[in-house]
TORGU-569481 format. One record per residue (C-alpha): x, y, z. Coordinates in steps of 0.2 Angstrom, whole numbers, plus 5000, padded with zeros to 4 digits. Layout:
TORGU-569481
XYZ;...
//
This chain:
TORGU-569481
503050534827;503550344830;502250264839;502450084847;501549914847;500649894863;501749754872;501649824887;501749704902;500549724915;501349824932;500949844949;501549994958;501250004977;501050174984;502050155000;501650275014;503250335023;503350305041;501950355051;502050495064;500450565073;500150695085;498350585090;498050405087;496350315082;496250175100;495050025093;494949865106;495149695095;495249565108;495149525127;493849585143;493049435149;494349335160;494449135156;495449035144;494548995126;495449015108;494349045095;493849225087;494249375094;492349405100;492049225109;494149225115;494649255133;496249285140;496549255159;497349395166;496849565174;498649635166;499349555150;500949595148;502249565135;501649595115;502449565100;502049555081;503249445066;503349485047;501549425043;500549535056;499949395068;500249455086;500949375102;500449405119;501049355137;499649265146;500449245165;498649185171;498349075158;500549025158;500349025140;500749155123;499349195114;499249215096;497949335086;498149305068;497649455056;496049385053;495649385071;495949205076;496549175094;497549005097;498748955113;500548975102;501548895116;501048845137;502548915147;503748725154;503448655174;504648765185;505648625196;506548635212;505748635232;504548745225;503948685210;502948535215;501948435200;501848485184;501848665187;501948805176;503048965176;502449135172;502949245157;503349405160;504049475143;504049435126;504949515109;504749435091;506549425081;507249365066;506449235057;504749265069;505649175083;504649235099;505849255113;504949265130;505649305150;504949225163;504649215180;505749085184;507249195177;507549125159;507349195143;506549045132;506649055111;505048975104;505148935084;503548985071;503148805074;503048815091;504448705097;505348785114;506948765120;508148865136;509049045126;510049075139;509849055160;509948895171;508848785175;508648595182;507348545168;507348535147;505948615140;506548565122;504648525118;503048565107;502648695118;500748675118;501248495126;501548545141;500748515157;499548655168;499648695185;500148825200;501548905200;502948955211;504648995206;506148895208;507349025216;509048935211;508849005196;509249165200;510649245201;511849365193;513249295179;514049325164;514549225153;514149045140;511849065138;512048895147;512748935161;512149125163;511049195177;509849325178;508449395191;506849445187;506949485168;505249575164;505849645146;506549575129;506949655114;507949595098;508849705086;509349665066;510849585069;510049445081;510549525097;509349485112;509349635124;508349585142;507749725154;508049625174;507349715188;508249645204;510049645195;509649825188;510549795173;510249765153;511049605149;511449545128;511249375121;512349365105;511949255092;513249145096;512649135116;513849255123;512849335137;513649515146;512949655153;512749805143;512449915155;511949945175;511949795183;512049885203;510949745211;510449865227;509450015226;510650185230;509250335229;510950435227;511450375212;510250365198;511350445187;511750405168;513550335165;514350185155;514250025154;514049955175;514350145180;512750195174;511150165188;509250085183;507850075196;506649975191;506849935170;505449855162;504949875145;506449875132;506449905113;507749925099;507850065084;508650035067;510450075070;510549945088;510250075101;509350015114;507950085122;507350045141;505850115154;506450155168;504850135179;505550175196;506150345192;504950365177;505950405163;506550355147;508450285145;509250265129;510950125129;511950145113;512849985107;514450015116;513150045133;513250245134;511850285144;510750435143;509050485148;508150545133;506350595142;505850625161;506950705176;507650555184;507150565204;507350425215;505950455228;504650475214;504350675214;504350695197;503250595192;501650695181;500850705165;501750835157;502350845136;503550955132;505450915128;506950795138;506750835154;505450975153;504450795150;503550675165;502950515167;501950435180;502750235182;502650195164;502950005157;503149985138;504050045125;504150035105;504950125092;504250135072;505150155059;505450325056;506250335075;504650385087;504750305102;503150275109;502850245129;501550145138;501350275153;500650165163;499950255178;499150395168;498250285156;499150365141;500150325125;501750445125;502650465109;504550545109;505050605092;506850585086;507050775093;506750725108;504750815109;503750715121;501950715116;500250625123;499550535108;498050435117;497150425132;497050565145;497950575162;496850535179;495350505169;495950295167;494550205160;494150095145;493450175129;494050165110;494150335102;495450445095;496750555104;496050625121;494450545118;495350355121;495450295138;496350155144;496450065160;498149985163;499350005149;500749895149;501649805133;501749895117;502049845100;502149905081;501749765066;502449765047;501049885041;501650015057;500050015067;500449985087;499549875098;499549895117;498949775131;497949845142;497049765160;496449615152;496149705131;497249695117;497049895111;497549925093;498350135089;498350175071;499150335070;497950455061;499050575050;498450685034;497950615018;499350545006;499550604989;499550444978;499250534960;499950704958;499250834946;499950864930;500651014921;499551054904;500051154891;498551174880;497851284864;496551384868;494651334869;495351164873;494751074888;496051044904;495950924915;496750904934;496650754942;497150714959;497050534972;497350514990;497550355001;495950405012;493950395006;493350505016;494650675010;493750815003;494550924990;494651104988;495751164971;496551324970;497351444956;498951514959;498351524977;496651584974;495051444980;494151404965;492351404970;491351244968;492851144964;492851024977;493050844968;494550744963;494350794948;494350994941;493951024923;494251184914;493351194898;493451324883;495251374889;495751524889;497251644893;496351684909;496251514917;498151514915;499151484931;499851344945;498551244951;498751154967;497151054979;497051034996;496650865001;495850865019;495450735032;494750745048;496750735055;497450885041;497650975026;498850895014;499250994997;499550934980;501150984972;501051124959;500351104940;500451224929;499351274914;499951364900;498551424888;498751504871;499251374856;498251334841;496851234843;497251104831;498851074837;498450924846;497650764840;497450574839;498550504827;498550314830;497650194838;498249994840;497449844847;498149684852;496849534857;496549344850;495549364835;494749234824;492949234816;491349264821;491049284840;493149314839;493049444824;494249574833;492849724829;493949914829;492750074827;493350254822;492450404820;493050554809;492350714812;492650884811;493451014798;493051084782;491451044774;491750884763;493550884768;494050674768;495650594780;497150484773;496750314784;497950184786;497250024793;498449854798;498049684802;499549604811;499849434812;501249334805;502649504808;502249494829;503349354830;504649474829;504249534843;504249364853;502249354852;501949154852;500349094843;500049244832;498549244821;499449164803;498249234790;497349394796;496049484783;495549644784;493849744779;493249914781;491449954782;490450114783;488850084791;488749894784;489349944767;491049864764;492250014756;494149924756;494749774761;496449674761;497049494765;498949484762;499949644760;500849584745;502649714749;501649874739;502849984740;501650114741;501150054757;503050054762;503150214758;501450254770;502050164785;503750244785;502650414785;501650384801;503150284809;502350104809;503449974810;504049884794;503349744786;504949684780;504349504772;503349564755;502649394757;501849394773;500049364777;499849524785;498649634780;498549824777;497449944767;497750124764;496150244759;496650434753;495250514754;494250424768;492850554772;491750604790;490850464798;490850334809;491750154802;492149984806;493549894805;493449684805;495149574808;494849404805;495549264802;495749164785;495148974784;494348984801;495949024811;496249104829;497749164837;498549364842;498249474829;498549684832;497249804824;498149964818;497250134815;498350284809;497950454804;499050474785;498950664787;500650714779;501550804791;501650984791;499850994784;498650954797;497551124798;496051184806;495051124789;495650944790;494750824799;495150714814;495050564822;493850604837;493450434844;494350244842;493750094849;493749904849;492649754856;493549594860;493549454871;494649494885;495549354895;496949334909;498749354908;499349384891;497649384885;497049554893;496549684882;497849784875;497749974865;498850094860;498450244856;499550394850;499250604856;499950694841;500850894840;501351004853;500151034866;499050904878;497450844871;495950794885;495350614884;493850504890;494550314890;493050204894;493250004897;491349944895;490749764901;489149784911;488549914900;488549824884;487349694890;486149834884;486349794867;486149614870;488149564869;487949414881;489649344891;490049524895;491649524907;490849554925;492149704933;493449774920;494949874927;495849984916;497450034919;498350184907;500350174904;501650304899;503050174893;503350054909;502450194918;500850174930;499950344926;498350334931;497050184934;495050154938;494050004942;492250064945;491850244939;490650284949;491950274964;492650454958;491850604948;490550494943;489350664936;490850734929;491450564919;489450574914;489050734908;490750724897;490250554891;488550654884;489550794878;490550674866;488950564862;489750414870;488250294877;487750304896;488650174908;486850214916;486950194935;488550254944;488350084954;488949994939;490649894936;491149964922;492850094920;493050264915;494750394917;494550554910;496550634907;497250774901;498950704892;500450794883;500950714866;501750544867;501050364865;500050264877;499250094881;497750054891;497449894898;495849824902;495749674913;494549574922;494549614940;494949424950;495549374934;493749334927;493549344909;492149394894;491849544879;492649714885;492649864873;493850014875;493550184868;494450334869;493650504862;494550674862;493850824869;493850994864;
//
């Protein structure tokens, strides 16, 4: 088998939860309930009005929040900072008076994180991340194109000459009442107005039409769905957009749900439209099996649920892209305020609606800032394997999940296995019996979420699996640097000995684009702290040629090179020591290789193995983690315990011990399996296999240091062990084989 040098770059793989869709959500307040005006934290903040309206979130997560008390946006940042984003420009005209301010009375969050807001003085302003505000589109005797947190305070009464009803260049449109904004991935700005009764578009480019309604008297007779002007809207306030540009608007006076595609088809997706109100209730169900009572808000996540703000029952609504209206928070009639999940949730006036990158939704509500994070079932992160495995082995299923609190429950072939209720299910002393499809069932307090099947097969040879190879790369030098590799050999016949072929590598990783690589590596051998081989320069023994071809080693192709090799036939049971260091007091890389030299073909029962492999180095950042490859040799899988030590070593009085290791196993490019503290999963199970192998106690579960325990087919490997916040010190890695 050809095994690699362990160049592996460190990876990162993100687990990435698909679109969330709940039938409950989790309701937590994060701001808001005392009136006033104060920035600061979210606990010492204070908004000033009874009913915030308009909410929006950008790319980073921070929110925006209409504050018509306050004429103001507020802006919470993820780490619960409250600041005055932008104070809404003096309306002018007979009404306006001194440095009055207008109202905001919607608000959306675009391209780029521009926030686009409607006000009460019928314009729809754009406000830039850094908070400059200028006129999108509507008419208007003043230039607000300021800082907007310059701007003067005062009453307000709106200037009505800015109202109207037209068409046409953004400078020069008109709307009347625009209560609703919304901004889809092309640019477009869509705004709900409530006295026109129509949906009005903003292009990029500052083309303003109607996309749909637009009747500007209220007919009870015709609230029908249509095209374009021949389709009817009461009283539209909130308004969203999905993925593909359709457009999605509450229709508060006849309590539905409208949906306007691009080219302004109208359709009513939830709720029986009735002009006089009489359909208004509380019911779930599907299209217009559905009711509503007056609601506000709408947003719609990723995955295509939309999600309603039902104002005057107090609950959060969600339709799912099949149409299937279901409560999600709150309950009708019993309006309140009280965090909690699903029914349990109460809320007092729920009015805008949002959903941020990470596709939690937030809700204004009275005078709160209410945050919804749709509880679901556990994700799978780390899937079983399949094992195949010789009989009296031990097999090992391992599973993850994205939620702390899950409990486990793992079955055979459908049938509950008793007491096997952790992450982690070991089966030792295989046998024919244990063979089936293993699955676990991963449960939160929201579901049951199932791993995919693994299967065991049972029935090799027992010694068809093994170590064969073991390779370190790390700085190596002299004293405190001496890059220190241990093996143990155990097992077989009675007086049975190993072929062992050990490599210091230096000079040859340039090769491989490895920069500052030890130039003069020697190597030494000890048993116990008897010295038994050694090696400085390799000197081209063709010999050893002929052994590294056998184990599939790369070539040393420069008989001149100042690497180092040694080759011992008849190395017999025991524990050894390898020492790499370098010649003349050097320092630089240097890869430490371990093979097993059993010919091929001939590995037996009677022969023995290698049953543990480890190494002690200083580990560092970047390129200077610590880096092994190890090799799994024959047919079937073989159980491993790979440990990365650090706290633990301060035991045996190794000072400058590296604080937190992570270790991280590869397959290739390959993320497989990872741990940082090893007490955060199986922590008796890691221990009690730790004793059975003779490895030393990591002591208490609380410590820093690392463990995985694996079941993994043939193949080659590399485990990484870094310093968690890139901290640094001594680290040693071991790997033992189980039975």
């Amino acid at each position: 088998m050809k095994t690699r040098v362990a160049f592996v770059l460190s990876i990162t793989l993100a687990i990435i939860r698909p679109p969330l869709s709940a039938q409950s959500c989790a309701i937590t307040t994060i701001a808001g309930g005392t009136r006033g005006n104060a920035d600061g934290p979210v606990s010492e903040a204070r908004f000033g009005s009874t009913n915030l309206n308009g909410v929006g979130a950008d790319s980073s997560g921070n929110l925006y929040i209409c504050d018509p008390a306050n004429f103001s946006i507020r802006k919470i940042t993820p780490a619960g900072l409250v600041t005055t984003f932008a104070r809404m420009p003096p309306a002018v005209g007979a009404y306006a008076g001194g440095g009055r301010l207008s109202i905001p009375t919607g608000l959306a969050v675009g391209r780029g994180d521009q926030v686009y807001v409607a006000t009460y003085d019928h314009l729809i302003l754009q406000i830039t991340p850094e908070g400059v505000l200028t006129t999108l589109a509507g008419t208007s005797a003043r230039n607000p194109d300021l800082p907007a947190t310059s701007l003067g305070s005062g009453l307000f009464a709106p200037d009505p000459s800015n109202a109207g009803y037209v068409d046409g260049p953004a400078s020069t449109a008109r709307f009347s009442s625009p209560v609703g904004v919304a901004v889809d991935n092309l640019g477009n700005v869509y705004v709900a107005e409530q006295t026109n009764r129509a949906i009005r578009k903003i292009t990029p480019a500052g083309a303003v039409t109607t996309l749909a309604g637009g009747t500007n008297f209220y007919n009870p007779a015709n609230f029908g769905d249509g095209v374009g002007r021949s389709a009817f809207f009461a009283v539209p306030s909130g308004i969203a957009t999905d993925r593909s540009g359709n457009v999605y608007v509450v229709d508060h006076g006849l309590s539905t749900i409208r949906k306007v595609t691009s080219t302004g088809v109208v359709t009513t997706i939830a709720g029986k439209p009735d002009a006089f109100g009489h359909n208004q209730g509380s019911a779930d169900g599907t299209s217009s099996a559905a009711s509503f009572n007056l609601p506000t808000g709408v947003a719609v996540n990723g995955s295509g649920d939309v999600y309603i703000t039902d104002t005057y029952n107090g609950t959060i609504r969600k339709i799912s892209p099949g149409g299937a209206v279901t409560t999600i928070a709150g309950r009708a009639g019993t309006t309140a305020h009280a965090d909690g999940t699903g029914s349990v949730a109460r809320f007092e006036f729920p009015d805008g609606i949002t959903f941020d990158p990470a596709g939690f939704f937030y809700v204004t509500d009275g005078n709160f800032i209410r945050k919804g994070a749709p509880v679901v079932a556990p994700l799978i992160t780390t899937q079983p394997r399949s094992i195949a495995i010789a009989s009296n082995s031990t097999a090992v299923f391992s599973v993850s999940a994205d939620d702390a609190s899950a409990t486990y429950q793992w079955k055979r072939s459908g049938i509950v296995l008793s007491g096997a209720t952790g992450s982690t299910l070991v089966v030792n002393n295989v046998q024919s019996t244990n063979a089936g499809i293993y699955t676990c069932d991963v449960t939160n307090a929201f579901g049951t979420t199932t791993t995919a099947g693994a299967t065991l097969a049972v029935g090799l040879p027992s010694n068809s699996a093994r170590l064969i190879n073991l390779a370190i790369r790390s700085n190596a030098g002299t004293g405190a640097q001496t890059l220190i590799v241990g093996l143990t050999i155990s097992g077989g016949s009675a007086g049975a000995t190993k072929p062992l072929l050990v490599r210091g590598i230096g000079p040859a990783l340039t090769a491989f684009g490895v920069t500052g690589a030890l130039a003069d590596p020697a190597l030494n051998l000890f048993q116990s702290s008897t010295a038994i081989s050694s090696n400085d320069n390799w000197g081209g023994d063709l010999s050893l040629t002929n052994v590294f071809t056998s184990v599939g080693a790369f070539a040393l192709t420069a008989p001149s090179s100042k690497d180092a090799a040694l080759y011992n036939p008849v190395t017999p049971a025991g524990s050894f020591t390898v020492q790499l260091t370098g010649n003349g007091g050097m320092t630089g890389i240097a890869l430490a290789e371990i093979y097993d030299a059993t010919p091929a073909g001939t590995f037996t029962a009677a022969t023995p193995r290698l049953t543990n492999v480890s190494a002690r180095t200083q580990v560092g950042t970047g390129g200077d983690i610590l880096i092994a490859g190890f090799s799994i040799g024959g047919a079937t899988a073989k159980t491993v315990l790979i440990r990365a030590a650090g706290p633990a070593l301060t035991a045996f009085g190794v000072a400058g011990v590296l604080a937190d290791p992570k270790l991280e196993l590869y397959s290739g490019p390959t993320l497989i399996a990872t741990n940082d503290n090893w007490g955060s999963a199986s922590a008796q199970t890691i221990a009690d296999t730790a004793a059975s192998v003779g490895a030393f106690s990591f002591g208490t579960s609380s410590s820093n240091d690392a463990a995985l325990l694996i079941t993994l087919p043939p193949g080659s490997y590399t485990a990484q062990v870094s310093g968690v916040g890139a901290t640094s010190g001594v680290a040693l890695v071991e790997i033992y084989e189980l039975p």
